[in-house]
Backbone as JSON, one array per atom type, in Angstrom:
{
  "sequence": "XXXXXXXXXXXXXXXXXXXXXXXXXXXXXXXXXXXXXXXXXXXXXXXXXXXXXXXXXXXXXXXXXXXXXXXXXXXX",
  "N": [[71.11, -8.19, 51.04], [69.48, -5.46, 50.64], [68.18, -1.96, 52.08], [66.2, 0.77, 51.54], [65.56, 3.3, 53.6], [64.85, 6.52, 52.96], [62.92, 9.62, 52.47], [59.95, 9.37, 50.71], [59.65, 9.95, 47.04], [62.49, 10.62, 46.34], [63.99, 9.4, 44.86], [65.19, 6.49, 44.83], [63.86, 4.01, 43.89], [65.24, 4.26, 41.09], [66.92, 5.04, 41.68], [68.83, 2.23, 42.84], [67.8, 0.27, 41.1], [69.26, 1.29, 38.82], [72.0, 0.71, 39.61], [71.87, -2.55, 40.0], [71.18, -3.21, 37.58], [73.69, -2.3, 35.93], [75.58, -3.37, 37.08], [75.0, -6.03, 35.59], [74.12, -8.18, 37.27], [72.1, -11.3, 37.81], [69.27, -10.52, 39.59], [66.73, -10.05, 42.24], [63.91, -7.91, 42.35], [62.19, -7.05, 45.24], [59.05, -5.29, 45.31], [57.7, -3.67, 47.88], [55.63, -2.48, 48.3], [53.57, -2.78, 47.04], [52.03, -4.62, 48.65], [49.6, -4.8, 51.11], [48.57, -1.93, 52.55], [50.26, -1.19, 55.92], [49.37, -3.87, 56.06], [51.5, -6.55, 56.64], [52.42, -9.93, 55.84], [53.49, -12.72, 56.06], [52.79, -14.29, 53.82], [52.23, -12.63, 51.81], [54.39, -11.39, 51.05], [55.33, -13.6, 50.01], [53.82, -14.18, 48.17], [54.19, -11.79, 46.49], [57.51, -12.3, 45.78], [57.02, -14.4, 44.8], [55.57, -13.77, 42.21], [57.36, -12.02, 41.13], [59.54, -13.83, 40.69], [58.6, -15.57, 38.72], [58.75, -14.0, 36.5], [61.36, -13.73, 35.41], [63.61, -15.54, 33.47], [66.16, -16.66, 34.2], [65.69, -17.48, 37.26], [63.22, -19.01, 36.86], [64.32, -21.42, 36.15], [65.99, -21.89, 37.81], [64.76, -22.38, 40.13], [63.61, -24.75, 39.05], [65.31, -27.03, 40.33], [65.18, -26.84, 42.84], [63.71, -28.43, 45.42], [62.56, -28.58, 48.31], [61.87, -26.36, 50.36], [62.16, -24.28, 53.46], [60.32, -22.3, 55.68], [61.79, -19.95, 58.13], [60.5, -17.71, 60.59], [60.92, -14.99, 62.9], [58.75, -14.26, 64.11], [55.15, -14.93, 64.91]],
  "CA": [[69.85, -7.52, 50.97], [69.6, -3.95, 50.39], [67.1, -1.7, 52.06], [66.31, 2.14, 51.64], [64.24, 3.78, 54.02], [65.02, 7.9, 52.78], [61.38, 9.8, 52.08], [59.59, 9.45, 49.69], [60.25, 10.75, 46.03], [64.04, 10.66, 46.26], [64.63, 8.36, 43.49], [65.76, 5.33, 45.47], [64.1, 3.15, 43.09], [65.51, 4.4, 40.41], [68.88, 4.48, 41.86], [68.97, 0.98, 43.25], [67.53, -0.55, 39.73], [70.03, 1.66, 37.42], [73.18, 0.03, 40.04], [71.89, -3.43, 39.44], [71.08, -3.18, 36.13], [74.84, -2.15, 35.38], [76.06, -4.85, 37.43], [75.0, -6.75, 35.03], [74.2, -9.61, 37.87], [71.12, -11.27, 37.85], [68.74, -9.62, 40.94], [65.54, -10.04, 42.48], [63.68, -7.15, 42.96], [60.7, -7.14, 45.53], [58.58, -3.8, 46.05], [56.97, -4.18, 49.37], [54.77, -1.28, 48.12], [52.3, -3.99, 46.0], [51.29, -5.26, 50.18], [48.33, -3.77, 51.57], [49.15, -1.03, 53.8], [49.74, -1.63, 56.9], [49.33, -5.4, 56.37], [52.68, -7.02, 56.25], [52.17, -11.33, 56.13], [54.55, -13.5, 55.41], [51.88, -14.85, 52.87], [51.8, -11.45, 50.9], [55.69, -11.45, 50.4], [55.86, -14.74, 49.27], [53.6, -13.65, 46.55], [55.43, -10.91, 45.19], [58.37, -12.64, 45.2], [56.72, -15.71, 43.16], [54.96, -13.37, 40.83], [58.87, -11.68, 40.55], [60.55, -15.3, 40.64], [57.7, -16.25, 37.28], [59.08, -13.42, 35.16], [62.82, -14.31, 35.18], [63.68, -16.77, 33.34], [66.96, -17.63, 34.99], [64.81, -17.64, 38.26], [62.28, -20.38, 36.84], [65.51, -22.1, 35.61], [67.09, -21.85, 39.17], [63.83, -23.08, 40.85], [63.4, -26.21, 39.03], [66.0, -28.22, 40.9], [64.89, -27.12, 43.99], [62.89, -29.73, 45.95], [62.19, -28.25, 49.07], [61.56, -25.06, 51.14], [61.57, -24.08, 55.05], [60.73, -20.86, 55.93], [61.76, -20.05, 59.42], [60.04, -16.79, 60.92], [60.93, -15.11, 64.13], [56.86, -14.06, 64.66], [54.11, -15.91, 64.73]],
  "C": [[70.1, -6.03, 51.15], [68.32, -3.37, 51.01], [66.93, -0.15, 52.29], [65.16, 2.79, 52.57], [64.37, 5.89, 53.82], [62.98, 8.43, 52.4], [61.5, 9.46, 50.41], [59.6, 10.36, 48.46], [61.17, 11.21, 45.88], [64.58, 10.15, 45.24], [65.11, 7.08, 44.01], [65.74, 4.14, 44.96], [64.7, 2.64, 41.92], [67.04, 3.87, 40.65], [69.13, 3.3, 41.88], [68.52, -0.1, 41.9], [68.31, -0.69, 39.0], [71.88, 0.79, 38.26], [72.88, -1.04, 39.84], [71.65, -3.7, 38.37], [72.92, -3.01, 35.37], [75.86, -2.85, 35.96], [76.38, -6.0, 37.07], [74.82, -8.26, 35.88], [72.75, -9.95, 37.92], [70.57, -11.2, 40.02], [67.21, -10.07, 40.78], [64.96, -8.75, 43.33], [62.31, -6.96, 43.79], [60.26, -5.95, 46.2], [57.35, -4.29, 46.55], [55.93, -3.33, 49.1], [53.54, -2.22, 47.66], [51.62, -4.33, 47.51], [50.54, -4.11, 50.19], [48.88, -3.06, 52.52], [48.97, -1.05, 55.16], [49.86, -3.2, 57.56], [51.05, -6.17, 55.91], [52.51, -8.9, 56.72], [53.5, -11.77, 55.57], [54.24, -14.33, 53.58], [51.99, -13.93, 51.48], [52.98, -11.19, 50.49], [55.74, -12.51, 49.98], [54.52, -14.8, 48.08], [54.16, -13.36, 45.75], [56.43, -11.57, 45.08], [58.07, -13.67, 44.27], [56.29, -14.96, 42.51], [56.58, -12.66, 40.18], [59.62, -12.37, 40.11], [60.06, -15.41, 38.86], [58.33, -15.34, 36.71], [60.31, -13.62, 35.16], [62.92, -15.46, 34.73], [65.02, -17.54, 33.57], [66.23, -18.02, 36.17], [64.11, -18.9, 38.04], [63.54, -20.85, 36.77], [66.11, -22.78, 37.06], [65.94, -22.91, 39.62], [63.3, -24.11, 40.31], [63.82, -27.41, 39.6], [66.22, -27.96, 42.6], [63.4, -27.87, 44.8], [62.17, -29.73, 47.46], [62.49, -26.94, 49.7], [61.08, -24.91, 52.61], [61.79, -22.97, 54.99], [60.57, -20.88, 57.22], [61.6, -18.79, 60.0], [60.7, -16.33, 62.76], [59.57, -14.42, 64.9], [56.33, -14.94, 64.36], [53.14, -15.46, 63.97]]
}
């Protein structure tokens, strides 16, 4: 997991896209920015990442032959 916290308007996304992109590996990218501000759920990331998971189509591919899911939090 990769995570940039530099200010804002640095390019960070850019950077971090154009290195996996030339990686050539497949990547999941989830911008935490789409959450309401402020509000951070566990509910509201496991959105974005399914609405990120649905447009890959190795991703659907991957997630057909999985059969179950625990997510284990250390908050409540």
């Amino acid at each position: 997991m990769i995570s940039d916290t530099c200010l804002r308007r640095y390019g960070k996304t850019s950077l971090m896209l154009t290195f996996l992109n030339e990686k050539r590996e497949n990547y999941i990218f989830v911008d935490c920015r789409l959450m309401q501000r402020g509000v951070f759920t566990l509910k509201s990331f496991i959105e974005i990442l399914e609405e990120e998971l649905s447009r890959l189509d190795w991703a659907r591919d991957l997630l057909k032959n999985i059969e179950e899911v625990r997510v284990w939090t250390f908050w409540s």
